[in-house]
C-alpha angles and dihedrals in degrees: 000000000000111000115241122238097261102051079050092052089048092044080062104050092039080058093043086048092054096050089051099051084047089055100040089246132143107238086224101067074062122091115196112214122196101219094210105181111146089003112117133238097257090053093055093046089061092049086055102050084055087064099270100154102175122046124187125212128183108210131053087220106042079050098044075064102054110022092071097041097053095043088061097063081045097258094146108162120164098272118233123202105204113163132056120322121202122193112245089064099045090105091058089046088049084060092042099038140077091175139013119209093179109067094138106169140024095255092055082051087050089040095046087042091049094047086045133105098171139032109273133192116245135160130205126245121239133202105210109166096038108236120161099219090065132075131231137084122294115251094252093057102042098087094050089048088047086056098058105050085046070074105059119082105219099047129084106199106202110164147326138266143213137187096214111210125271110270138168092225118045089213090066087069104042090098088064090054097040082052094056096042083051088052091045090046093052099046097050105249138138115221139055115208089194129133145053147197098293094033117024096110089065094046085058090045085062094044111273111172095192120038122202105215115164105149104040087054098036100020118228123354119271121214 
């Protein structure tokens, strides 16, 4: 027998609790963040009835599709743009969107601060481990980055993400996530976007302060 969304939602936080205690961490300095592409409105709706209060998408125009439609039956969670952002669509994300993980490079920022009328939060994407088929700026240019957009009006810069590498074991990738907390750390931010479905214990463990989690909540993709 299939799990329903809310054991699966409670399967989460029980995981999410664990780490914690095993970090000495409160739960509650963790956002959980339902990470819904390719899920359905219906299927959001029902996270949400289960008290998940922030979604991730990962396109401006999957989510054009669902955010609207969904805030009409008063389904209204903190919005979370999670996946690559290009310029030109910056100003439809601004309307989508409450924060933005993915401002990889000094033009997006400029972009992001132009389209803007009010301060929003955004964090910059880093690319820890280096692969090439991934986007985000690498860790040696993410301070000066960060100072640059200290420098634009219309943008909050709170933290950094990372999409760590796929691994069997989640422990081969905790040195990604201990390198993004140090670089926090250095640069003077205050949150961590870093874990997923299969390692996100390990990301609370060093210290995330927002964790991505689509398939353990909604089970595998559609579409």
């Amino acid at each position: 027998m299939s799990e329903t969304p809310g054991e699966r939602v409670r399967a989460v936080r029980a995981r999410l609790r664990a780490a914690c205690e095993r970090a000495g961490r409160d739960p509650a300095s963790v956002t959980l963040v339902a990470i819904s592409k390719t899920h359905d409105a219906d299927a959001i709706a029902g996270a949400w009835a289960e008290g998940i209060a922030d979604f991730g998408e990962n396109r401006v125009q999957e989510a054009s599709r669902k955010i609207p439609a969904l805030t009409s039956i008063g389904v209204t969670p903190v919005w979370h743009l999670v996946g690559h952002l290009q310029t030109n669509k910056a100003r439809a994300a601004l309307g989508l969107f409450d924060i933005l993980h993915s401002v990889d490079s000094e033009r997006l920022a400029r972009a992001i601060d132009a389209a803007a009328t009010r301060p929003v939060r955004a964090m910059i994407e880093v690319n820890i481990a280096g692969e090439t088929a991934k986007f985000g700026v690498a860790p040696g240019d993410a301070a000066r980055l960060a100072e640059r957009i200290a420098n634009l009006r219309n943008i909050e810069l709170v933290g950094l993400m990372t999409v760590a590498p796929q691994a069997d074991d989640p422990e081969d990738v905790r040195p990604v996530f201990r390198a993004l907390r140090e670089l926090r750390d250095a640069i003077g931010l205050r949150d961590l976007s870093m874990g997923m479905t299969d390692d996100f214990e390990v990301a609370v463990e060093e210290g995330s302060t927002l964790v991505r989690v689509g398939r353990a909540i909604f089970g595998p993709r559609e579409g």
